[in-house]
SEFIZA-3560 file (N, C-alpha, C; in Angstrom, 3 decimals):
REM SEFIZA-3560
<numar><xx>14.512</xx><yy>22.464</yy><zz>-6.402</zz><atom>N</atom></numar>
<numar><xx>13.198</xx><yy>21.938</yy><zz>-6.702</zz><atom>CA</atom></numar>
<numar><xx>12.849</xx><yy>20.841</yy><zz>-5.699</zz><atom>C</atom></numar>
<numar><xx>11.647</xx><yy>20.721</yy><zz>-5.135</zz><atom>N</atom></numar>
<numar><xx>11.484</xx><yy>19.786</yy><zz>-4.037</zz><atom>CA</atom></numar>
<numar><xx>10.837</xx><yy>18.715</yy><zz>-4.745</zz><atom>C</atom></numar>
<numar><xx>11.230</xx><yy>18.072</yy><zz>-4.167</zz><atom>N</atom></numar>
<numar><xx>11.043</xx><yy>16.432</yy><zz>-4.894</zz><atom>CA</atom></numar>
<numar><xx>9.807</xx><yy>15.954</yy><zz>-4.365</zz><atom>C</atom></numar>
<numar><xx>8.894</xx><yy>15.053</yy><zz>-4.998</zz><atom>N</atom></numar>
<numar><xx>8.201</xx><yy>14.679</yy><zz>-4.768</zz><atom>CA</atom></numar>
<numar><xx>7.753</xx><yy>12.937</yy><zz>-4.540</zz><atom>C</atom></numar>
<numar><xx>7.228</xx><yy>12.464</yy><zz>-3.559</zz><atom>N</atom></numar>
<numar><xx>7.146</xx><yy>11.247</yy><zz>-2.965</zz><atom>CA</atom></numar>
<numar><xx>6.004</xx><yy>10.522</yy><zz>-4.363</zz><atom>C</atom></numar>
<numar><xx>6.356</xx><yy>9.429</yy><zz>-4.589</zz><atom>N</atom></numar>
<numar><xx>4.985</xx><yy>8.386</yy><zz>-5.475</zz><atom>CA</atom></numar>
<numar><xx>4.665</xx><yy>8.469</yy><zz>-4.215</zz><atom>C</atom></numar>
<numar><xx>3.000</xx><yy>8.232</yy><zz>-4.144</zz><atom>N</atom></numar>
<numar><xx>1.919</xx><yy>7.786</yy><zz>-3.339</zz><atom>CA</atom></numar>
<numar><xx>1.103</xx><yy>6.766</yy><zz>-3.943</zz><atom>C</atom></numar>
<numar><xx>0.533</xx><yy>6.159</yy><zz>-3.092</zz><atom>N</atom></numar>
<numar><xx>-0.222</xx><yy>4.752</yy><zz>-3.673</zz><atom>CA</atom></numar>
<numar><xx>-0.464</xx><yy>4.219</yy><zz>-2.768</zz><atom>C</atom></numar>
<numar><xx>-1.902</xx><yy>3.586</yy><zz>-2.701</zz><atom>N</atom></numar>
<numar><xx>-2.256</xx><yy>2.338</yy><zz>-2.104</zz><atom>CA</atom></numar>
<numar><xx>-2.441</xx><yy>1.235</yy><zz>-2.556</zz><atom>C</atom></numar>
<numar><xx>-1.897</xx><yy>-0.065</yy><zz>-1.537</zz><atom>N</atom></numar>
<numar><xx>-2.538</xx><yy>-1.239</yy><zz>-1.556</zz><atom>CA</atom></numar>
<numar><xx>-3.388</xx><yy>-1.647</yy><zz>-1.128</zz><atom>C</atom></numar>
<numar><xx>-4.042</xx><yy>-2.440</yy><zz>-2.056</zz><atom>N</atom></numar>
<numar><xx>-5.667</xx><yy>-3.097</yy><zz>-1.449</zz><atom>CA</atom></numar>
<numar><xx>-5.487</xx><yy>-4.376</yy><zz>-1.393</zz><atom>C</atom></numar>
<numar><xx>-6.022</xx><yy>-4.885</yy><zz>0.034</zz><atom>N</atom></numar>
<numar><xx>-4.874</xx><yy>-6.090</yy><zz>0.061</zz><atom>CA</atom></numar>
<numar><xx>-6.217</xx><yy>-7.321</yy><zz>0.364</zz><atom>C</atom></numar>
<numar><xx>-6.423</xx><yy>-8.468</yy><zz>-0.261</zz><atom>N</atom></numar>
<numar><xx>-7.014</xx><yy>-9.541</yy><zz>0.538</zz><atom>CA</atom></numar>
<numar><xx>-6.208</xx><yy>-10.260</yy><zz>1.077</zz><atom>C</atom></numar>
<numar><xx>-6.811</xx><yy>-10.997</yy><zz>2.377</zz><atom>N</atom></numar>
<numar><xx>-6.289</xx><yy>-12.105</yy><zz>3.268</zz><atom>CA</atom></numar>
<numar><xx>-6.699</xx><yy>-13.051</yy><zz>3.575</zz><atom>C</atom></numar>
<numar><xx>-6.246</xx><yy>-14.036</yy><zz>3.975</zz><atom>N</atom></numar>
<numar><xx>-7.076</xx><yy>-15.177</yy><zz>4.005</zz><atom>CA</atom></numar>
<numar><xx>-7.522</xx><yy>-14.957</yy><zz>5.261</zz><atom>C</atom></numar>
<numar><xx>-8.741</xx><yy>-15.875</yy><zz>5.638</zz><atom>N</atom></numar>
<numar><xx>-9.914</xx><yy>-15.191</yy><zz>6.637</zz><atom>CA</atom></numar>
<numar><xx>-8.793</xx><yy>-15.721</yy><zz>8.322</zz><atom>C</atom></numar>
<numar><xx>-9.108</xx><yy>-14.738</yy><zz>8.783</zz><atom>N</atom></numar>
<numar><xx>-8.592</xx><yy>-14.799</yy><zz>10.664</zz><atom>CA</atom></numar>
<numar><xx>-7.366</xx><yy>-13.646</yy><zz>10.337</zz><atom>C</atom></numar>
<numar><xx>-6.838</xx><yy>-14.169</yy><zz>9.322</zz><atom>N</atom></numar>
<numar><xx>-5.797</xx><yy>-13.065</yy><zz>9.290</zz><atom>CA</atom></numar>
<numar><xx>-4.996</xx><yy>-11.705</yy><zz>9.066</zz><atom>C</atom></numar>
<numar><xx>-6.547</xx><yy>-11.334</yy><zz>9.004</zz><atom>N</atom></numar>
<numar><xx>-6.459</xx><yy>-9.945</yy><zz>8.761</zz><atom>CA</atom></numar>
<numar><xx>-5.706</xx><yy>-8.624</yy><zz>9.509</zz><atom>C</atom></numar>
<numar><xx>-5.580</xx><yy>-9.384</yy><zz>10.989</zz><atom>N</atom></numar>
<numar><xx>-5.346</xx><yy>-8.473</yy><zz>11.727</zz><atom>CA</atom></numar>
<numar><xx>-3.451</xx><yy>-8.346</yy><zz>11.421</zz><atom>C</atom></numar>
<numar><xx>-2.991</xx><yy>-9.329</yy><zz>11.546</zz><atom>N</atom></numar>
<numar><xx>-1.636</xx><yy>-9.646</yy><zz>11.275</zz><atom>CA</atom></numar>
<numar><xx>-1.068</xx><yy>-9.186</yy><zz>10.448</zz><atom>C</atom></numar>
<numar><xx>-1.701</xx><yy>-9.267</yy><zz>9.099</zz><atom>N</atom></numar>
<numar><xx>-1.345</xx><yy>-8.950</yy><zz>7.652</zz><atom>CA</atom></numar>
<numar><xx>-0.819</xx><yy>-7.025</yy><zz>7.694</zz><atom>C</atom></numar>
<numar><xx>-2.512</xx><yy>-6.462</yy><zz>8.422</zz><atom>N</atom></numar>
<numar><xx>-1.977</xx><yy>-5.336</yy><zz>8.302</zz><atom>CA</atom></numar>
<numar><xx>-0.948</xx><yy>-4.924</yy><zz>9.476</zz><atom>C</atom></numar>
<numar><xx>-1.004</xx><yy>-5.111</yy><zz>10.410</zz><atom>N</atom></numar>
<numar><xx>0.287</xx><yy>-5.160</yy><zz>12.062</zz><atom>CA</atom></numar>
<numar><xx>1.804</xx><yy>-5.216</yy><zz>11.217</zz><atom>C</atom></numar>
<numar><xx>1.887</xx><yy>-6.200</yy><zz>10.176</zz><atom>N</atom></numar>
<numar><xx>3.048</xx><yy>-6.704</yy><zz>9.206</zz><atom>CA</atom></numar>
<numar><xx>3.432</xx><yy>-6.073</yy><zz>8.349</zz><atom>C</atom></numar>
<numar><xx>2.365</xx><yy>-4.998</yy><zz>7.924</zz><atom>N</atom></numar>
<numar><xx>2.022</xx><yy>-4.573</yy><zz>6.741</zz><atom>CA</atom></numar>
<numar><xx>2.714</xx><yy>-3.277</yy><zz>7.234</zz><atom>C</atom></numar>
<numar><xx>2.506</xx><yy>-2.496</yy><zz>8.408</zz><atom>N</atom></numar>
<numar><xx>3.211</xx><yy>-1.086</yy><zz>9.229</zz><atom>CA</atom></numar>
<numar><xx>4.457</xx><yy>-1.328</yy><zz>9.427</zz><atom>C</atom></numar>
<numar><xx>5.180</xx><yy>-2.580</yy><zz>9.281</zz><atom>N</atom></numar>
<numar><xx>6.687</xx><yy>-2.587</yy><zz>9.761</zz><atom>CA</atom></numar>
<numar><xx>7.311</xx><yy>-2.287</yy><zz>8.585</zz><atom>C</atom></numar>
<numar><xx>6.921</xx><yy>-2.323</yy><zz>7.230</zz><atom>N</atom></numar>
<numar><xx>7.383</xx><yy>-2.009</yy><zz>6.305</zz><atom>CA</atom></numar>
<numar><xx>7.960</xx><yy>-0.853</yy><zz>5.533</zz><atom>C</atom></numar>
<numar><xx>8.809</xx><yy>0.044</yy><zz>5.734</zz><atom>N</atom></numar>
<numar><xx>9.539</xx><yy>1.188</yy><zz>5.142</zz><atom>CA</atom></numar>
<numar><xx>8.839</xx><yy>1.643</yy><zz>3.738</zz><atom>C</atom></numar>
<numar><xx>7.863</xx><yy>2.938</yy><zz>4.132</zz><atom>N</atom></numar>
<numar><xx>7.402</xx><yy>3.129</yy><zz>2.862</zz><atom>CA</atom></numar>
<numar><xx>5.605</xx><yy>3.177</yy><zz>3.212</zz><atom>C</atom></numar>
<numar><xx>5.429</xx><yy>2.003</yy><zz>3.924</zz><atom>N</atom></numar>
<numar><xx>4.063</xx><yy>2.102</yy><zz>4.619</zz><atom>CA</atom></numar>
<numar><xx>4.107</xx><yy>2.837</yy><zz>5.741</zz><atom>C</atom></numar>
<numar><xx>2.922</xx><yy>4.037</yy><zz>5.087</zz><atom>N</atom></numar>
<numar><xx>2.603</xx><yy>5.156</yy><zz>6.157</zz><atom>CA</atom></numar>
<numar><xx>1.302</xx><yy>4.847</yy><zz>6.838</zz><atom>C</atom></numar>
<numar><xx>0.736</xx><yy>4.162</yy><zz>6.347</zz><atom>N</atom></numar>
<numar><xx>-0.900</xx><yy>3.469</yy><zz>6.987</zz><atom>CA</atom></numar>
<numar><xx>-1.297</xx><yy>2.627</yy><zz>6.854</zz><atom>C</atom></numar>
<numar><xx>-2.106</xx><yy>1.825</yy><zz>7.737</zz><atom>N</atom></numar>
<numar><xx>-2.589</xx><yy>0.790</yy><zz>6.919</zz><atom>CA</atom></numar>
<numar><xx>-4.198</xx><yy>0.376</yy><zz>7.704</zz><atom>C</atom></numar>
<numar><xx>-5.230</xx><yy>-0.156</yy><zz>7.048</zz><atom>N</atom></numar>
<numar><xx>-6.434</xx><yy>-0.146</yy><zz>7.930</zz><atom>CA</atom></numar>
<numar><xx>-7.125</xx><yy>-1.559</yy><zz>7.306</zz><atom>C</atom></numar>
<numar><xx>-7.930</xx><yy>-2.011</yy><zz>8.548</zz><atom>N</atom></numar>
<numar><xx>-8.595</xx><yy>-2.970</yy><zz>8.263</zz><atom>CA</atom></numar>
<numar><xx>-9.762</xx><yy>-2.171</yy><zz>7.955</zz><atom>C</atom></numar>
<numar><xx>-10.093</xx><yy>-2.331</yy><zz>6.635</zz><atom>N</atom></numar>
<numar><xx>-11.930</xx><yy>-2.313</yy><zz>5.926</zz><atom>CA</atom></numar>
<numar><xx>-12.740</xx><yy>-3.126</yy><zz>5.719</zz><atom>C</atom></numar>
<numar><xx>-14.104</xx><yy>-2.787</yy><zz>5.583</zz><atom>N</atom></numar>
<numar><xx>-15.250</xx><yy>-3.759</yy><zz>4.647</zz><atom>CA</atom></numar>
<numar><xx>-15.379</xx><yy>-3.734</yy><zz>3.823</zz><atom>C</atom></numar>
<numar><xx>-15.701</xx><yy>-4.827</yy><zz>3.040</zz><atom>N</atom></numar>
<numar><xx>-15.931</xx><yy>-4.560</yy><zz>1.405</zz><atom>CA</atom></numar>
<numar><xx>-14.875</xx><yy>-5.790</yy><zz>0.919</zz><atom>C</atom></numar>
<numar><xx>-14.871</xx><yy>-5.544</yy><zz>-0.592</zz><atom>N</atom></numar>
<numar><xx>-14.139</xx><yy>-6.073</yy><zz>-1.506</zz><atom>CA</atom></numar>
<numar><xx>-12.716</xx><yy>-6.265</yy><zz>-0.504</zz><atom>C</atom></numar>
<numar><xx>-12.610</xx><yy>-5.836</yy><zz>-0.223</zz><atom>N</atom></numar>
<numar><xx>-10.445</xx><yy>-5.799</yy><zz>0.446</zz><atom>CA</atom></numar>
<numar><xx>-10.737</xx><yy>-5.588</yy><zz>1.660</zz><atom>C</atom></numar>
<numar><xx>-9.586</xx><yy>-6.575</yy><zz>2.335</zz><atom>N</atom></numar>
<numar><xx>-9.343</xx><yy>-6.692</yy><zz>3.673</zz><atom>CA</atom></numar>
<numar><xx>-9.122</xx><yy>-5.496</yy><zz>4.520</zz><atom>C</atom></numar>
<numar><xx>-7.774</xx><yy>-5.050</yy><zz>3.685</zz><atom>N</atom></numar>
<numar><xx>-6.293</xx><yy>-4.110</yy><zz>4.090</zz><atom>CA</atom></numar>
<numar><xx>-6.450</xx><yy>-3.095</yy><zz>3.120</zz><atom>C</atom></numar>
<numar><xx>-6.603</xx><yy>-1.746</yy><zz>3.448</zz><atom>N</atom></numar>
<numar><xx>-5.760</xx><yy>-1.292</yy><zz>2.562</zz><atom>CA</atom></numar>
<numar><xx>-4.476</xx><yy>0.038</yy><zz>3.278</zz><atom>C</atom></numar>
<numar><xx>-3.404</xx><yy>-0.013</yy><zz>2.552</zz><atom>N</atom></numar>
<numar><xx>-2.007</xx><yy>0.238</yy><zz>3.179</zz><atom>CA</atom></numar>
<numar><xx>-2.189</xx><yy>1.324</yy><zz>2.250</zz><atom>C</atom></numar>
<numar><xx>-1.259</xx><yy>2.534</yy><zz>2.611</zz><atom>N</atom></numar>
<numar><xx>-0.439</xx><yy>3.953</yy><zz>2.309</zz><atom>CA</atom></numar>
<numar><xx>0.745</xx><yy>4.273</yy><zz>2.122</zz><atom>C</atom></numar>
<numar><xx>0.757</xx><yy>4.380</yy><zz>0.822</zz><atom>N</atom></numar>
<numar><xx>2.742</xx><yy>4.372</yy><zz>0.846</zz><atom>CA</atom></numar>
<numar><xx>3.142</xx><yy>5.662</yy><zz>0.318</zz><atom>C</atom></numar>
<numar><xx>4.192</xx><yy>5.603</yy><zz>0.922</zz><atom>N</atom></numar>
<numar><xx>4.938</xx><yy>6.941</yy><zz>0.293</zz><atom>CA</atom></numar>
<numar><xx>6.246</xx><yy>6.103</yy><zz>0.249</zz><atom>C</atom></numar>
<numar><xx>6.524</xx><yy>6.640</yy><zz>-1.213</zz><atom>N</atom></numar>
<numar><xx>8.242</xx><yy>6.148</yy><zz>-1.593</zz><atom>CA</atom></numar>
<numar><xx>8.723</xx><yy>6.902</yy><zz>-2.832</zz><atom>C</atom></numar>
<numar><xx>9.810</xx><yy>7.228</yy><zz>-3.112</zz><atom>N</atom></numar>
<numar><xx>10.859</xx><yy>8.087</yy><zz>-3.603</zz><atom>CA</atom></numar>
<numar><xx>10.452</xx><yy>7.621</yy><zz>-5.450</zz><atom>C</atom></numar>
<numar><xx>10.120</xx><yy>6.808</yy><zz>-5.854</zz><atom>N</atom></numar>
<numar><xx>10.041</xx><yy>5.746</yy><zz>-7.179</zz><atom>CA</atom></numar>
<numar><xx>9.683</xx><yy>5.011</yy><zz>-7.028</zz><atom>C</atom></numar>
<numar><xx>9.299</xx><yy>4.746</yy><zz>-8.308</zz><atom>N</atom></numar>
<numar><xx>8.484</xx><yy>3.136</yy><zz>-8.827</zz><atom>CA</atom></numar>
<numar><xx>9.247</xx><yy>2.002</yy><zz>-8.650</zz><atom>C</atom></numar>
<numar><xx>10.365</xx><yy>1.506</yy><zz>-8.449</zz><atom>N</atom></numar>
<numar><xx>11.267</xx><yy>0.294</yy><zz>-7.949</zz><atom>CA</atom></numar>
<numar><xx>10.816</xx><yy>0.526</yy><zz>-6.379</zz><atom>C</atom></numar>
<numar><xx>11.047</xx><yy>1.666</yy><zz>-5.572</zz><atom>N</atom></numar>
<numar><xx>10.754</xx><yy>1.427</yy><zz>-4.391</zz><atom>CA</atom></numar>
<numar><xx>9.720</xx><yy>1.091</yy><zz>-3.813</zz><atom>C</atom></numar>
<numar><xx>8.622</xx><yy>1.288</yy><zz>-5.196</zz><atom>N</atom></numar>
<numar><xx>6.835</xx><yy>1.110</yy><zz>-4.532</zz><atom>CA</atom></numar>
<numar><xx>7.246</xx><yy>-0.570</yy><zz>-5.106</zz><atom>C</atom></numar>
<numar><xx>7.546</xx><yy>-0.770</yy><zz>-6.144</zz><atom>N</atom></numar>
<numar><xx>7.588</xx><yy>-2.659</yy><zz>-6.212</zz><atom>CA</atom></numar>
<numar><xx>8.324</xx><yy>-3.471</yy><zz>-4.991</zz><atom>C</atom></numar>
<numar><xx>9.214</xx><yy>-2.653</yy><zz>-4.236</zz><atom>N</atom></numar>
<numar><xx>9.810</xx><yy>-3.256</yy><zz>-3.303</zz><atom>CA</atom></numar>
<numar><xx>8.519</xx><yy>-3.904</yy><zz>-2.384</zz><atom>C</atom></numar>
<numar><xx>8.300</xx><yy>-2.290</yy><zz>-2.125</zz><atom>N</atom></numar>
<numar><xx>6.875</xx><yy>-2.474</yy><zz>-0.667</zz><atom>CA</atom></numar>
<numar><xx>6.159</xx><yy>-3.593</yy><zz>-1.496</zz><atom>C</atom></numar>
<numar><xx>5.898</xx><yy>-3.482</yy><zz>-2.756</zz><atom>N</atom></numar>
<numar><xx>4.483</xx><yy>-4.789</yy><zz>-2.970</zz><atom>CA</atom></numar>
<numar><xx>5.178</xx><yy>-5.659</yy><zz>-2.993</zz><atom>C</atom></numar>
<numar><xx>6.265</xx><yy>-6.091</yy><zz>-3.072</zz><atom>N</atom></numar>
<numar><xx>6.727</xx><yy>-7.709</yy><zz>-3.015</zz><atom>CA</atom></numar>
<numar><xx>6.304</xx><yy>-7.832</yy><zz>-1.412</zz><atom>C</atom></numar>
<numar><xx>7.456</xx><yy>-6.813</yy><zz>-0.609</zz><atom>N</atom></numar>
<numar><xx>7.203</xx><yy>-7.317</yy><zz>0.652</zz><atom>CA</atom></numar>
<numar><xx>5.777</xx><yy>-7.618</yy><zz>1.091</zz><atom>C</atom></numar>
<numar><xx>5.020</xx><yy>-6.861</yy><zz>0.825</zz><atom>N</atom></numar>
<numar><xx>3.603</xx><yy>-7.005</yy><zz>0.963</zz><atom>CA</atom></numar>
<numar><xx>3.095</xx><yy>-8.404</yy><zz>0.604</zz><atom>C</atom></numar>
<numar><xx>3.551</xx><yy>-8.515</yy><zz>-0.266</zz><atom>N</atom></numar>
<numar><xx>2.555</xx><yy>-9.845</yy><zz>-0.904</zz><atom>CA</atom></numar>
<numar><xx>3.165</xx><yy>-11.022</yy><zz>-0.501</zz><atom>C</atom></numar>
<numar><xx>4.449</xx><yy>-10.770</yy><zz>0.572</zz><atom>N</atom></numar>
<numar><xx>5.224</xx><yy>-12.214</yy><zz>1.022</zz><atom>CA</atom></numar>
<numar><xx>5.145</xx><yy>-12.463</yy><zz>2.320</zz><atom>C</atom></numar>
<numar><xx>3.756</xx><yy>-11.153</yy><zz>3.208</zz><atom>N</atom></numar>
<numar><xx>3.544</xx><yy>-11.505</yy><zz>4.572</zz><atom>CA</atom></numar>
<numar><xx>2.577</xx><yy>-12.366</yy><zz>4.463</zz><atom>C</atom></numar>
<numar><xx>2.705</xx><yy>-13.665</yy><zz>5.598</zz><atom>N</atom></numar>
<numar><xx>1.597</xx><yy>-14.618</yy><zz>5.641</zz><atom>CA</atom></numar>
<numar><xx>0.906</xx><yy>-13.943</yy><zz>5.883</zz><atom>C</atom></numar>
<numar><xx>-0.394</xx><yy>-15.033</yy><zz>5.135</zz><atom>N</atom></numar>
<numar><xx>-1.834</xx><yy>-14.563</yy><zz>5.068</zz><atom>CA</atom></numar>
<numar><xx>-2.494</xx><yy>-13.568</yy><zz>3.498</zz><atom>C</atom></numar>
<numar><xx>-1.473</xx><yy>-12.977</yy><zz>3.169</zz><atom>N</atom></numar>
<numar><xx>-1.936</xx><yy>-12.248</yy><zz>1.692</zz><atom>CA</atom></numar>
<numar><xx>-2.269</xx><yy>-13.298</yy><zz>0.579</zz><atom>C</atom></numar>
<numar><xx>-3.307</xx><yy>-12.784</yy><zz>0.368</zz><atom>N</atom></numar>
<numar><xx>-4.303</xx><yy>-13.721</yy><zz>-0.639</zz><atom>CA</atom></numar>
<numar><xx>-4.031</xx><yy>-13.183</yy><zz>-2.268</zz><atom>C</atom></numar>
<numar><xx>-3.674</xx><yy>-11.666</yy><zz>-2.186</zz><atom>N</atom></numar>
<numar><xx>-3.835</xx><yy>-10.692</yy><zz>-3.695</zz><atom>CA</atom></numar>
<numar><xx>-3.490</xx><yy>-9.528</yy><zz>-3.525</zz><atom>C</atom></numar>
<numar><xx>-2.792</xx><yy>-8.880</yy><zz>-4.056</zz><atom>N</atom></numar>
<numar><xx>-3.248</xx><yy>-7.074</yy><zz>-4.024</zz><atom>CA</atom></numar>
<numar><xx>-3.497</xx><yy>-6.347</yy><zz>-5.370</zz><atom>C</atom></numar>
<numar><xx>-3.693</xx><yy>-5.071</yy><zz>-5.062</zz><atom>N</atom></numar>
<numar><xx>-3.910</xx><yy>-4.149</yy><zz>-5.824</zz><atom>CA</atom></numar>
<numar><xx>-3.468</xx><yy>-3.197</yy><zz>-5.961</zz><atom>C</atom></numar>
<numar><xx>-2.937</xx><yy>-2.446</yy><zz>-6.795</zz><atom>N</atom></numar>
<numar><xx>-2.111</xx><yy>-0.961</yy><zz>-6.039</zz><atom>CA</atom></numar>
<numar><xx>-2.438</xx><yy>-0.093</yy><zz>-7.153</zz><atom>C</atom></numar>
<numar><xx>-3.034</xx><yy>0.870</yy><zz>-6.666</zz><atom>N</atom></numar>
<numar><xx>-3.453</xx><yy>2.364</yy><zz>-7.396</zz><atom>CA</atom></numar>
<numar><xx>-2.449</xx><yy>3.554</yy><zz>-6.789</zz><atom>C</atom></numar>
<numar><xx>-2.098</xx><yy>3.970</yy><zz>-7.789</zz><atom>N</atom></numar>
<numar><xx>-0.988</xx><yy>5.324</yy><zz>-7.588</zz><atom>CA</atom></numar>
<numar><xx>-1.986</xx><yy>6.305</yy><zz>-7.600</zz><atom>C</atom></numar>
<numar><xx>-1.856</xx><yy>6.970</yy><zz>-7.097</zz><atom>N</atom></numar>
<numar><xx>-2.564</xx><yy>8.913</yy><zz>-6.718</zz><atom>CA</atom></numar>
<numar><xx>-1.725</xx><yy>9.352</yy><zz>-7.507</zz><atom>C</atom></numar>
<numar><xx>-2.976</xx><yy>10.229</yy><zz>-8.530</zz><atom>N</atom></numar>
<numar><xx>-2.530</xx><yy>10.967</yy><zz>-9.303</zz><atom>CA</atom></numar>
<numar><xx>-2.664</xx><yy>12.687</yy><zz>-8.517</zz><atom>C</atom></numar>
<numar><xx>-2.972</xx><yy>12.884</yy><zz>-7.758</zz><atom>N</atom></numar>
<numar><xx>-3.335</xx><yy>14.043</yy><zz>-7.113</zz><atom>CA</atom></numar>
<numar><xx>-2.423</xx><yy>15.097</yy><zz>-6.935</zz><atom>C</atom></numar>
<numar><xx>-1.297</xx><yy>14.870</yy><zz>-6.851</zz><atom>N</atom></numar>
<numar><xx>-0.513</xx><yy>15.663</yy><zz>-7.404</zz><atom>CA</atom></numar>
<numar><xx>-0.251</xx><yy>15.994</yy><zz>-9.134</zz><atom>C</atom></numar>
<numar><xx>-0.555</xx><yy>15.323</yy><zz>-9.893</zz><atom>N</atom></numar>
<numar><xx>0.051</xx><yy>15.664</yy><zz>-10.648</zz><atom>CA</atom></numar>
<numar><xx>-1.398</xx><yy>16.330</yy><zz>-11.343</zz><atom>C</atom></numar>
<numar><xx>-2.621</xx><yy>16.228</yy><zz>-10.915</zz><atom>N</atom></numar>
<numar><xx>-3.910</xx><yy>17.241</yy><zz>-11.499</zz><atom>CA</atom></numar>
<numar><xx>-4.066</xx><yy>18.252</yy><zz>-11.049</zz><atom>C</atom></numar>
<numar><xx>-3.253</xx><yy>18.187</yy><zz>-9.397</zz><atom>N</atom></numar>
<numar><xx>-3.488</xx><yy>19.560</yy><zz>-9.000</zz><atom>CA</atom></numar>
<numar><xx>-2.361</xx><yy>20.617</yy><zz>-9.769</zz><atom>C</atom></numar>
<numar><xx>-1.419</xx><yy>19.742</yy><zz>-10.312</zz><atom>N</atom></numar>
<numar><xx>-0.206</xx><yy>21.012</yy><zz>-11.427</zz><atom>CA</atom></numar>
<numar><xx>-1.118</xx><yy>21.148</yy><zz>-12.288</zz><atom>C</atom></numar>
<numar><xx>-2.138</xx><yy>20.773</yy><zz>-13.304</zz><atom>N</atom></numar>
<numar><xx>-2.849</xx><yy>20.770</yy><zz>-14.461</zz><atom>CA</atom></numar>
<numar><xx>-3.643</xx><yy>21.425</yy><zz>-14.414</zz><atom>C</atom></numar>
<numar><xx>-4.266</xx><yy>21.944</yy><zz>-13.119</zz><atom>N</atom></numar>
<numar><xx>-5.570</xx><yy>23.136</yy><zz>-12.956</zz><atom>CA</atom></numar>
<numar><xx>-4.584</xx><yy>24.546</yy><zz>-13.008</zz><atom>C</atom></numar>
//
């Protein structure tokens, strides 16, 4: 049976100038597959893929302990699991 990755993003604020850093900081992280500066409500938002839910809390600690992070947010994709339900 092939296993399947949690997915989820963080939506990240920063404090202002440092946006660029946060996310640059934010790609060295194991688990972060993307990450983009946006407009709007949130600075950052990052792409993770990781094995479990301890490993996605890992990435958000690390996340939330690079200078400059103001807050995050993290929404899991359910998209796999609606596309089994159709």
């Amino acid at each position: 049976m092939e296993r399947r990755l949690l997915q989820a993003y963080i939506l990240i604020n920063t404090e202002p100038g440092k946006l660029w850093k946060v996310k640059e900081e934010a790609l060295k992280i194991p688990g972060v597959k993307m990450a983009h500066a946006v407009t709007g409500q949130f600075d950052v938002i990052a792409y993770i893929e990781v094995v479990n839910i301890d490993e996605l809390g890992r990435v958000i600690d690390r996340i939330q302990s690079i200078a400059g992070v103001l807050k995050t947010h993290t929404a899991i994709s359910m998209a796999d699991r609606l596309t089994d339900e159709l």
